[in-house]
C-alpha positions as CSV (number, residue, x, y, z in Angstrom):
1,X,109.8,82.6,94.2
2,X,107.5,83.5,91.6
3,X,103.9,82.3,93.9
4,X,106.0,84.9,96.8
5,X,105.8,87.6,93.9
6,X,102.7,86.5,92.2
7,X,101.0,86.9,95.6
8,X,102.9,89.9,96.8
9,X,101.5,91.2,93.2
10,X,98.1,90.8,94.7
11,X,98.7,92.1,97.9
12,X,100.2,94.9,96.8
13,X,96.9,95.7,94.7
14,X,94.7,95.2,97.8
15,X,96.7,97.8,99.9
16,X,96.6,100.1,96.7
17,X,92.6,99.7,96.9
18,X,92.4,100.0,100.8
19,X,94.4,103.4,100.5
20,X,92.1,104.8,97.7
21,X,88.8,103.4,100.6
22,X,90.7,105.4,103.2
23,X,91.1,108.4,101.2
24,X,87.4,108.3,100.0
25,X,86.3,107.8,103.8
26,X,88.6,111.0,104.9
27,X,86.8,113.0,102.0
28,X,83.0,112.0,103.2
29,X,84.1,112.5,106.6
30,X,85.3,116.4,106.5
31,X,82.5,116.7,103.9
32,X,80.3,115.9,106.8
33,X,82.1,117.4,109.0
34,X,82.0,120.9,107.0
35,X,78.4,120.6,106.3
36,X,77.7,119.8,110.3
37,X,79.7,123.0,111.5
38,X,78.3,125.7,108.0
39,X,74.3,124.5,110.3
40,X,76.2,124.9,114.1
41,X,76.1,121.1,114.7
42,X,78.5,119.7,116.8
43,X,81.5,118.5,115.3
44,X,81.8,114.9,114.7
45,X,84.3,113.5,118.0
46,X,87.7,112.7,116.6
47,X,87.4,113.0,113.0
48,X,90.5,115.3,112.8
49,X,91.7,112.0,114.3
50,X,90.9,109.9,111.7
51,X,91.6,112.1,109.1
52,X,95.5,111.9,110.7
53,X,95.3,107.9,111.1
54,X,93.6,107.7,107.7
55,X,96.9,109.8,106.4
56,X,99.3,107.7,107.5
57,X,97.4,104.4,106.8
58,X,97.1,105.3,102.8
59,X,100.6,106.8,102.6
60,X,102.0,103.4,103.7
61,X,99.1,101.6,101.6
62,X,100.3,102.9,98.4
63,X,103.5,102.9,98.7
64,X,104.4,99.3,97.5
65,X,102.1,99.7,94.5
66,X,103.7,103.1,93.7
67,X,107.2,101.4,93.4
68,X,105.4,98.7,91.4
69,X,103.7,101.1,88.8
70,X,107.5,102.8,88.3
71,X,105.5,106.1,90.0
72,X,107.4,106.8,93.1
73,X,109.6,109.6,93.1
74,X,112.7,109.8,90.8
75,X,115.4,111.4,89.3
76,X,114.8,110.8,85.4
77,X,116.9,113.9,84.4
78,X,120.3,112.2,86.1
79,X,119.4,108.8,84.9
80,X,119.0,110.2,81.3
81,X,122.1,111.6,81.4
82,X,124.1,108.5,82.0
83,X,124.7,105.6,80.1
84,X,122.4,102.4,79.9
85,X,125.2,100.2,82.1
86,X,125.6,103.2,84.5
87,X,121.8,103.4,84.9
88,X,121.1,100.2,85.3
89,X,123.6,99.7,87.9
90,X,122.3,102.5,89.6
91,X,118.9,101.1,89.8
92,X,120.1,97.8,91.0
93,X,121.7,99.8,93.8
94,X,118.3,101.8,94.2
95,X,116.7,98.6,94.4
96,X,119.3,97.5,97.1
97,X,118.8,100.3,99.4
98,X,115.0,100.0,99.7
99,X,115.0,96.4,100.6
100,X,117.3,97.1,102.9
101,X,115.3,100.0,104.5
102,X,111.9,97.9,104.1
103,X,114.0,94.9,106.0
104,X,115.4,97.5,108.8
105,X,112.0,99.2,109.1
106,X,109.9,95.8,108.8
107,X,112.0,94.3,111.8
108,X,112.2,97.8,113.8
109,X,108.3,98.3,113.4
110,X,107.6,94.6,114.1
111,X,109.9,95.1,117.6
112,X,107.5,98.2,118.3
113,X,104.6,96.8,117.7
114,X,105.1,93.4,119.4
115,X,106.3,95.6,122.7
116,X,103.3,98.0,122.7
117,X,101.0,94.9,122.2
118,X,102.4,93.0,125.2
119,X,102.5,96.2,127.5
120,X,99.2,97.1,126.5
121,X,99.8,100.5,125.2
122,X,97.0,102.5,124.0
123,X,96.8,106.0,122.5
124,X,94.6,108.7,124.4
125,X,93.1,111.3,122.6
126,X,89.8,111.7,120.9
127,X,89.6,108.3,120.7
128,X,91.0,105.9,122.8
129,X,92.3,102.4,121.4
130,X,95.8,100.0,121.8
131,X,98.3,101.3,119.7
132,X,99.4,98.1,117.6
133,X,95.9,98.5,115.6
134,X,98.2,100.7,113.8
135,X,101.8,99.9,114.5
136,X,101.1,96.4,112.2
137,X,100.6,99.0,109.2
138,X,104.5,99.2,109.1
139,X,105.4,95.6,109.0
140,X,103.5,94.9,106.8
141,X,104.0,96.9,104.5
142,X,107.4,97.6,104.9
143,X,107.0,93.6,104.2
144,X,105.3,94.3,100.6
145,X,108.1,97.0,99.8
146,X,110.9,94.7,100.2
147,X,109.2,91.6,98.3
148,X,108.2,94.6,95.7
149,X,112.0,95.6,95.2
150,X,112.9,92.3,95.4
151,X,110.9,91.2,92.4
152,X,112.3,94.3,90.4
153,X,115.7,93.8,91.3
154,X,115.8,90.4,89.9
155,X,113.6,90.8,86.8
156,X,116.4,93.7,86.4
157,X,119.0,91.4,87.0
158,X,118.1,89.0,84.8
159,X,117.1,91.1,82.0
160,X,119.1,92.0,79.1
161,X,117.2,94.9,78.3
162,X,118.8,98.1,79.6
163,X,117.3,100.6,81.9
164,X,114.7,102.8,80.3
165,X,116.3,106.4,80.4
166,X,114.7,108.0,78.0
167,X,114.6,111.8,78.0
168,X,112.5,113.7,80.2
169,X,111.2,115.8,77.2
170,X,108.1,113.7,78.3
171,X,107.7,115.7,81.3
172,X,104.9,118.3,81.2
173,X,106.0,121.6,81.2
174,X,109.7,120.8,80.3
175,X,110.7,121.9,77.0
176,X,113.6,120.5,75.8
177,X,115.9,123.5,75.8
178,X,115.2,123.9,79.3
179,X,116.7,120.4,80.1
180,X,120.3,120.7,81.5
């Protein structure tokens, strides 16, 4: 189990790296693309396009490595209200329901992807290309979510250190007496 994490660990870092690569491409591309249209050059064909692929390859890219870092979106302020049992039970259950959404969208997006792949499907626009270069995207990292919860679920498990619920004085731009 621990070479499944171990090497989850890395593909989750590679995805994480790929997004920021995709993001930095979409930037130089509507740079270009700005710079082309300010001289009346053409536009460049089916950058607004890519820019839309590139979205929703680096929103699924990070998001293992988000969960991994503890930087996905949260509610701190309920969990700091509760006790350390409470919260860790809650994040056990947390951790529950995204392996079971990773597993339901791993297998739905495999299903997809498999069917538009063997019926040839392609997507007509700008550009024109088979539509399971990006419907294996979802799979896999729906694949890298579940493995990713899975590893925190059990380190929680085992653990006898409670859930961190500290405070979310932290927060910038909260001051305390603005806390509930």
């Amino acid at each position: 189990m621990q070479i499944i994490f171990w090497l989850n660990g890395w593909l989750v870092r590679i995805l994480s790296v790929l997004a920021v690569a995709v993001i930095a491409a979409m930037t130089l591309g509507i740079s270009a693309e700005v710079i082309l249209r300010m001289f009346s050059f053409p536009s460049i064909v089916g950058s607004i396009e890519l820019t839309e692929y590139g979205l929703f390859i680096s929103t699924f890219f990070v998001a293992p490595y988000l969960l991994r870092t503890n930087e996905h979106i949260r509610v701190d302020i309920a969990m700091s209200r509760t006790t350390p049992e409470t919260a860790r039970r809650v994040e056990l259950g947390v951790l529950a329901v995204i392996m079971l959404i990773s597993i339901i969208t791993g297998v739905v997006g495999t299903a997809i992807m498999l069917d538009n792949a063997r019926n040839g499907t392609l997507i007509f626009k700008d550009l024109i290309f088979p539509q399971w270069w990006l419907d294996w995207i979802i799979p896999l990292t729906s694949l890298a979510m579940m493995l990713q919860a899975l590893e925190l679920f059990v380190t929680l498990w085992n653990s006898t250190h409670p859930v961190s619920h500290e405070p979310s004085e932290h927060v910038p731009g909260i001051r305390p007496e603005e806390m509930p």
